[in-house]
Backbone as ProteinMPNN parsed JSONL, in Angstrom:
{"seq_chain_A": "XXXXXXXXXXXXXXXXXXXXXXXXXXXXXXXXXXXXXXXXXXXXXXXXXXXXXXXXXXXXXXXXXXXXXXXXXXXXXXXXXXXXXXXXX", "coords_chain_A": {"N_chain_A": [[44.099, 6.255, -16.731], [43.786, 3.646, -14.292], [41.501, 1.316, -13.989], [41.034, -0.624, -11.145], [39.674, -3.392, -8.829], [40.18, -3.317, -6.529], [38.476, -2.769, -3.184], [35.961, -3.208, -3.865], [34.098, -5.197, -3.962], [31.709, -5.335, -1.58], [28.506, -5.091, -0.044], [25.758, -2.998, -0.8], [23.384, -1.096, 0.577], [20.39, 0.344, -0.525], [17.529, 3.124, -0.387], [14.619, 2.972, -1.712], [12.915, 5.81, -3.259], [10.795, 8.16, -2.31], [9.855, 9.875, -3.343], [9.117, 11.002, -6.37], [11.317, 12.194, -8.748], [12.154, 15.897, -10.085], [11.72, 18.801, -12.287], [13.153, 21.69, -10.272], [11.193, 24.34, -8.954], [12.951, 27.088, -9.317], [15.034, 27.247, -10.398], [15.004, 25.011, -12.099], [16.283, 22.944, -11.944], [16.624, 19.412, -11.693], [15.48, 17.981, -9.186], [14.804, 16.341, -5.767], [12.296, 15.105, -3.856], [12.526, 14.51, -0.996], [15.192, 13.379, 0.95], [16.236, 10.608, 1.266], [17.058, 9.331, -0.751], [19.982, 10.41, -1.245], [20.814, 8.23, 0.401], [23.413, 5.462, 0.893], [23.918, 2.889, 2.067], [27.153, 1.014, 2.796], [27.955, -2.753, 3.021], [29.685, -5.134, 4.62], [28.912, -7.801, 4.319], [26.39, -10.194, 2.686], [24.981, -11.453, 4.481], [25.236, -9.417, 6.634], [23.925, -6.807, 5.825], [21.527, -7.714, 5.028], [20.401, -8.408, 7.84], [21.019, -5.715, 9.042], [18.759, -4.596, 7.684], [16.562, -5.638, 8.265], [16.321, -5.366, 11.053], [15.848, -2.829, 11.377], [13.526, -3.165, 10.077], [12.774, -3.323, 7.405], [11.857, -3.653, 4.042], [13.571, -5.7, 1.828], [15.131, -6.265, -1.661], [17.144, -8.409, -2.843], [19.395, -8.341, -5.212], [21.23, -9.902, -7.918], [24.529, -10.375, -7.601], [26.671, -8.831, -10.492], [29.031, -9.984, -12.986], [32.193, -9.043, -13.964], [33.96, -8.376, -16.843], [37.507, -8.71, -17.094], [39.325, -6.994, -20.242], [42.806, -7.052, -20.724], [44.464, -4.549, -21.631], [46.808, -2.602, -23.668], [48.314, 0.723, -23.636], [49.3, 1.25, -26.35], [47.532, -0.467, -27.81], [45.159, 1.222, -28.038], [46.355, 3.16, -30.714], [46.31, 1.337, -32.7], [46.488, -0.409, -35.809], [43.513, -1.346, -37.276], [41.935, -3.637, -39.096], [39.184, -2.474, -41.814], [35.704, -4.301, -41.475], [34.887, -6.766, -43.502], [32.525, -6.574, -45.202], [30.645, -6.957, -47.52], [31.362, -9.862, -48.194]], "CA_chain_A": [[43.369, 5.82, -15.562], [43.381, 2.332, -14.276], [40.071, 0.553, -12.674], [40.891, -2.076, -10.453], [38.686, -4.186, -8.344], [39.807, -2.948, -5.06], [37.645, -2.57, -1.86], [34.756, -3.021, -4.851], [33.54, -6.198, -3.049], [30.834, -4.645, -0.563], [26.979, -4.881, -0.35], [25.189, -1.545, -0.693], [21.598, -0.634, 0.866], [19.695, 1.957, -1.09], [16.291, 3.581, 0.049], [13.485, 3.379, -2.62], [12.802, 6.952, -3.221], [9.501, 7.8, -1.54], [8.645, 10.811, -4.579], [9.427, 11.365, -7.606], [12.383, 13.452, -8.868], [11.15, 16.588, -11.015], [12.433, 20.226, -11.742], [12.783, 22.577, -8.95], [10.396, 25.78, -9.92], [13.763, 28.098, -9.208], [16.122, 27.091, -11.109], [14.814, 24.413, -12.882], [17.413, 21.786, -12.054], [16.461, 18.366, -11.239], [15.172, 17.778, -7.413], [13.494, 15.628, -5.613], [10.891, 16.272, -2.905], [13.007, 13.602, -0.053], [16.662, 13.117, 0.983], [16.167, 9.268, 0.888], [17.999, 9.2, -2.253], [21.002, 10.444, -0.928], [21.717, 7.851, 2.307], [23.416, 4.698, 0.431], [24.925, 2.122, 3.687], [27.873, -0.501, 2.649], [27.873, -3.707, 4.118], [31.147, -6.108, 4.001], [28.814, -9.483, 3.919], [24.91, -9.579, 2.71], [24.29, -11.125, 6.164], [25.344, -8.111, 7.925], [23.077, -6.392, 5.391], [20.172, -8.633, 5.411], [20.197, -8.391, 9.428], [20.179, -4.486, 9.108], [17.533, -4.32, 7.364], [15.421, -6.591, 8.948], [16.265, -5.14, 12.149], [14.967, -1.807, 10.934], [11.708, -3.864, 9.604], [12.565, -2.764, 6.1], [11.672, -4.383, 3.102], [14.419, -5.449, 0.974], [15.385, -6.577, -2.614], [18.606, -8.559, -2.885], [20.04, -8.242, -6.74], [22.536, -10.58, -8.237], [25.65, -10.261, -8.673], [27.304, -8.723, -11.855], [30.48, -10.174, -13.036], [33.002, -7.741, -14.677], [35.144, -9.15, -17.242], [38.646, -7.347, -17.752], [39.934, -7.449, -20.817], [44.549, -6.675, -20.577], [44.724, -4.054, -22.77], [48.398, -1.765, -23.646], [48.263, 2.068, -24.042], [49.665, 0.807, -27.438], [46.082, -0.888, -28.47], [44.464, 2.627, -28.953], [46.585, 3.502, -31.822], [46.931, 0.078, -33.744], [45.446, -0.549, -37.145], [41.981, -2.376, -37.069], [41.151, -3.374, -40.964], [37.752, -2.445, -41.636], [35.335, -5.735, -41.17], [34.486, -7.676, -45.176], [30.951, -6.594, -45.365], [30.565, -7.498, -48.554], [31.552, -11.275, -48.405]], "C_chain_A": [[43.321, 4.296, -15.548], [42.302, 1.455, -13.314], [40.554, -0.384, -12.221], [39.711, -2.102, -9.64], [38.873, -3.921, -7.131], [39.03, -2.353, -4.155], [36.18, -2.434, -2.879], [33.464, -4.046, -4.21], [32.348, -6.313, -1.938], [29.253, -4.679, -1.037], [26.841, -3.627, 0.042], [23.809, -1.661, -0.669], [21.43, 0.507, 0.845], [18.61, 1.975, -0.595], [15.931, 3.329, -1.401], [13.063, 5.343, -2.689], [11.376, 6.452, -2.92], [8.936, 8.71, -2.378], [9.973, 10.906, -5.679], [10.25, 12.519, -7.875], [11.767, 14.288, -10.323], [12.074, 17.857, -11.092], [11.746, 20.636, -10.513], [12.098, 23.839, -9.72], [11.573, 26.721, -10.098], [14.572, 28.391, -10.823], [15.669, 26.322, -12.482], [15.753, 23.001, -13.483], [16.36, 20.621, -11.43], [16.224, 18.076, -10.001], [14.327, 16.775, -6.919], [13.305, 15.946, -3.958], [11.42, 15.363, -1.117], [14.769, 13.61, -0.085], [16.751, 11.831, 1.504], [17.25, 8.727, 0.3], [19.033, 9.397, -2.297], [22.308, 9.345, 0.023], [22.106, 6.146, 1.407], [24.795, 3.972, 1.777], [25.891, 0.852, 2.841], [28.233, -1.098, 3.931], [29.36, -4.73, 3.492], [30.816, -7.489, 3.906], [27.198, -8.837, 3.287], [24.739, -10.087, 3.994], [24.135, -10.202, 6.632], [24.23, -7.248, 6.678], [21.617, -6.328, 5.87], [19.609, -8.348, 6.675], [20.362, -6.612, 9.704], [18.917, -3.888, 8.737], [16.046, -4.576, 7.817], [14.803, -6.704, 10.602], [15.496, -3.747, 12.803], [13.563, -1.767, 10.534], [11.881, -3.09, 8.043], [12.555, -3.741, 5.071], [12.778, -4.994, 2.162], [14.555, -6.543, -0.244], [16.864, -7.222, -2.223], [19.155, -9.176, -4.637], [21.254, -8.877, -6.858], [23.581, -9.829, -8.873], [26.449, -10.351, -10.156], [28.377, -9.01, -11.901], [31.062, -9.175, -14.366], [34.232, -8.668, -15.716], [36.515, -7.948, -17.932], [39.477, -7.612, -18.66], [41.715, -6.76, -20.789], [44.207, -5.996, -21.741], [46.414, -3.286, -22.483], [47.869, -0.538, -23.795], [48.019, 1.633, -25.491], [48.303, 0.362, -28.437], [45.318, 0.344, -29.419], [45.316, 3.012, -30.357], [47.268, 2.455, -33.031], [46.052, -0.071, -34.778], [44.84, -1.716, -36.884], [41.513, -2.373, -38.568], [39.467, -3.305, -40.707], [37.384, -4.249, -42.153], [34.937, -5.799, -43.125], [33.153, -7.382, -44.82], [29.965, -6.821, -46.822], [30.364, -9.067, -48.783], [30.371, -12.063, -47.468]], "O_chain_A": [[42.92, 3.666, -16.526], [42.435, 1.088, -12.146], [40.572, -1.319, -13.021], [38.868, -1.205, -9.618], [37.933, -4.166, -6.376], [38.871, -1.154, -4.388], [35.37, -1.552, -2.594], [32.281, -3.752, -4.044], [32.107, -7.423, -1.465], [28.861, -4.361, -2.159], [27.492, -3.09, 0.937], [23.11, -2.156, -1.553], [21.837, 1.445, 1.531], [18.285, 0.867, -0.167], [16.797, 3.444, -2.268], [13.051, 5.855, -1.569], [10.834, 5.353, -3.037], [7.707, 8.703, -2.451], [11.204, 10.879, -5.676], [10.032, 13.633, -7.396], [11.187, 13.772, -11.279], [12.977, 18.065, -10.282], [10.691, 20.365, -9.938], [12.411, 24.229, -10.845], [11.416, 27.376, -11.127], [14.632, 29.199, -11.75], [15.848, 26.754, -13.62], [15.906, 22.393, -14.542], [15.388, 20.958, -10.755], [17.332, 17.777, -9.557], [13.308, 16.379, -7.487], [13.896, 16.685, -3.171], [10.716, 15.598, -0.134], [15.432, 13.837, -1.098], [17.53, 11.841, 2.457], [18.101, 7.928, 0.689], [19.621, 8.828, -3.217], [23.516, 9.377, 0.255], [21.078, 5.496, 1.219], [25.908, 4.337, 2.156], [25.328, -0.12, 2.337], [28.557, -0.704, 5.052], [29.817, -4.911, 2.364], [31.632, -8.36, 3.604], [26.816, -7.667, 3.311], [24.33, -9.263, 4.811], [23.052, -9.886, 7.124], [23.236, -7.215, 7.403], [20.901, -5.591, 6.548], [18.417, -8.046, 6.733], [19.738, -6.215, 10.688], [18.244, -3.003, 9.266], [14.953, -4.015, 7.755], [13.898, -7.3, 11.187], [14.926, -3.516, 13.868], [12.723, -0.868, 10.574], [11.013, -2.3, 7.671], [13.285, -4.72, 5.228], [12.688, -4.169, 1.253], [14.158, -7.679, 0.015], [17.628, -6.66, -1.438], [19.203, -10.355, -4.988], [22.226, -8.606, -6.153], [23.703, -9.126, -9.875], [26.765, -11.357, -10.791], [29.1, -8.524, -11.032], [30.485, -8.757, -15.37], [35.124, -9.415, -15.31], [36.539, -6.994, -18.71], [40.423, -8.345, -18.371], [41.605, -5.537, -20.878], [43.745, -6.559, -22.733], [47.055, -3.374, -21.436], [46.698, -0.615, -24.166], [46.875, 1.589, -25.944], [48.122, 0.79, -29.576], [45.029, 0.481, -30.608], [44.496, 3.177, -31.26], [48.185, 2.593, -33.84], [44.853, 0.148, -34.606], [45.303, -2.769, -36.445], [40.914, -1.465, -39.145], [38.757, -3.815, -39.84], [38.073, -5.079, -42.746], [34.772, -4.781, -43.796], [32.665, -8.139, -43.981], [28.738, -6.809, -46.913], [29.412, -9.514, -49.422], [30.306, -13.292, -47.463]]}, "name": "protein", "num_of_chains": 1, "seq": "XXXXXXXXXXXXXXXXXXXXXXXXXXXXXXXXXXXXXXXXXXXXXXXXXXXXXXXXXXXXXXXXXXXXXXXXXXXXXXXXXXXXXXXXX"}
């Protein structure tokens, strides 16, 4: 599998969940009590974000950007000898 960085670039507006996720009595799987949690909107600037949100009257958080660092690896890497580290010295 190879990750690239394409179409990765995009702001995303999440809802706050409005309850708490819990088992369901049935089953006993994981649920929560809103479909909030499901509706996640990408935006291709934060303006255009920012200005949905604000147009909606919604509150919003804006979280910095994480940078990704990629290190070039080979298939080849996975099966190369790695001496164990001097823990001794």
């Amino acid at each position: 599998m190879q990750s690239g960085t394409a179409r990765t670039h995009k702001w995303v507006l999440e809802y706050e969940p409005e309850a708490a996720k819990g088992p369901e009595p049935l089953m006993g799987w994981t649920a929560a009590g809103d479909t909030v949690g499901q509706v996640s909107l990408k935006f291709t600037s934060l303006d255009m974000a920012k200005k949905f949100a604000e147009d909606k009257g919604l509150a919003y958080t804006v979280l910095a950007e994480r940078s990704k660092t990629i290190r070039p690896r080979n298939y080849g890497d996975n099966f190369r000898y790695k001496p164990p580290e001097d823990e001794g010295a």
